[in-house]
C-alpha positions in Angstrom: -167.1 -72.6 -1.8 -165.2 -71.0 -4.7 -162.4 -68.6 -4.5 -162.8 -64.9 -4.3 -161.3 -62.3 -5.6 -160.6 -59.6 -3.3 -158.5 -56.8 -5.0 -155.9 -57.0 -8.0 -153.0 -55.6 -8.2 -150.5 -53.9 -10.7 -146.9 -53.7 -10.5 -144.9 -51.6 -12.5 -141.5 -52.2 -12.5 -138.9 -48.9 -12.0 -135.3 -47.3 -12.5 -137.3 -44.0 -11.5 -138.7 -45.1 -8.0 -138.3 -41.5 -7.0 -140.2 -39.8 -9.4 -142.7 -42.4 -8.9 -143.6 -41.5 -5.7 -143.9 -37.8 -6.0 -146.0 -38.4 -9.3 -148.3 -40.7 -7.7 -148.6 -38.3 -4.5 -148.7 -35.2 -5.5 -150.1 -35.5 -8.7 -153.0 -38.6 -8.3 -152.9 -38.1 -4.3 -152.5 -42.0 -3.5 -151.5 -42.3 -0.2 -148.1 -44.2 -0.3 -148.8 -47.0 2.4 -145.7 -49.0 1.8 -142.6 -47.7 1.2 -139.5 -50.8 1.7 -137.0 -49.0 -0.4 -137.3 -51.1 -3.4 -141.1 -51.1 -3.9 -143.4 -48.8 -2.9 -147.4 -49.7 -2.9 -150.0 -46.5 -3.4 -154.0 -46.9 -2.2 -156.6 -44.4 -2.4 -157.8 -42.8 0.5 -160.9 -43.1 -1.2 -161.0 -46.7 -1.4 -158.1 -48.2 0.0 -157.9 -51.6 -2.3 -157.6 -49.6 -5.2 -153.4 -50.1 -4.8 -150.6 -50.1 -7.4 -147.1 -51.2 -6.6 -143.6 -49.8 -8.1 -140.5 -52.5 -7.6 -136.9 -51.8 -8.3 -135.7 -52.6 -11.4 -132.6 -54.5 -9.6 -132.1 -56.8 -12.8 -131.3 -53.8 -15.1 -133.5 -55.1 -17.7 -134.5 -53.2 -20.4 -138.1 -51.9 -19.6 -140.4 -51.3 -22.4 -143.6 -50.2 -19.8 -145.3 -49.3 -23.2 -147.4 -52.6 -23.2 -148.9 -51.3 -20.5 -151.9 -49.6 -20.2 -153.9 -48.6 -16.3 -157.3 -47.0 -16.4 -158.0 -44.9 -13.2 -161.6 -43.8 -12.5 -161.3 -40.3 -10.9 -164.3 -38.3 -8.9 -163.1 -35.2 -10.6 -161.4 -35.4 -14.2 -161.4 -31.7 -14.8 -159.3 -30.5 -11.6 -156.8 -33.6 -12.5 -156.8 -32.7 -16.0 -155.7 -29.1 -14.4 -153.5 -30.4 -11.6 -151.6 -31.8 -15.0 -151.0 -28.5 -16.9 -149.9 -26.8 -13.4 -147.7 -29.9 -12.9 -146.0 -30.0 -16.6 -147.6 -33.9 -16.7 -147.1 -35.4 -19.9 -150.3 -35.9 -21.5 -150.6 -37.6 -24.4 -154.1 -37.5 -24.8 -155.9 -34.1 -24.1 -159.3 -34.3 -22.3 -161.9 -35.4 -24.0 -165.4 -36.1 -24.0 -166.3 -39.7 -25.8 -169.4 -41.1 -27.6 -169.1 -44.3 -24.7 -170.3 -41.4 -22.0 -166.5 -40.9 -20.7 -164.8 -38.1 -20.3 -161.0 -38.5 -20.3 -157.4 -38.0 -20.9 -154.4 -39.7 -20.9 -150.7 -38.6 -19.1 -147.1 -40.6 -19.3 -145.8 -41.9 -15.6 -142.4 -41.5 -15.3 -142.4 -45.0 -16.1 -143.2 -45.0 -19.5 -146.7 -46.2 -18.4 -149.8 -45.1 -20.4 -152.3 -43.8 -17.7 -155.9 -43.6 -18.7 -157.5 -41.0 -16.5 -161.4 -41.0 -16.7 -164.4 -40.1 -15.1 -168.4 -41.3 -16.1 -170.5 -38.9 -16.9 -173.6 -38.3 -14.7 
């Protein structure tokens, strides 16, 4: 029997745990379904093994969250791409429309983290 893969994943680690959690709340409305004071794991209420986790930076290292890079598949790109204006996000890549048959945009977490937001088109 081989081993399967259930779910992966992410952690991001945080010296801005607060702003994590209202970004990933109010702005992609994960659910927070963990919340130990030094990490804090978001699902979708959509489909609940789609999770990311934020840690506490307790080490005070450096963080350079630029090497990383999360896709998010979204029902709705438009009213998120909206939600983003409303919210002062910071996107870094306006919406757009691809040749791949994506349409997307890209905002900055409060991490530093590169969030590609995209939906397929139909």
């Amino acid at each position: 029997m081989t081993n399967s893969i259930r779910r992966i994943v992410p952690n991001i680690y945080s010296d801005e745990l607060e702003r994590s959690k209202q970004f990933y709340t109010e702005f992609l409305e994960m659910d927070l379904v963990m919340d130990m004071g030094w990490i804090l794991t978001f699902a979708s209420s959509v489909n609940p093994t789609a999770q990311l986790s934020i840690f506490q930076n307790d080490h005070k290292k450096p963080l350079d969250n630029s090497a990383i890079f999360l896709s998010f598949e979204v029902a709705d790109v438009d009213r998120l791409y909206e939600r983003g204006l409303i919210q002062k996000i910071d996107i870094v890549y306006p919406i757009t429309d691809e040749a791949w048959g994506v349409r997307r945009f890209f905002v900055m977490d409060p991490n530093g983290v590169t969030l590609n937001l995209l939906s397929h088109e139909r």
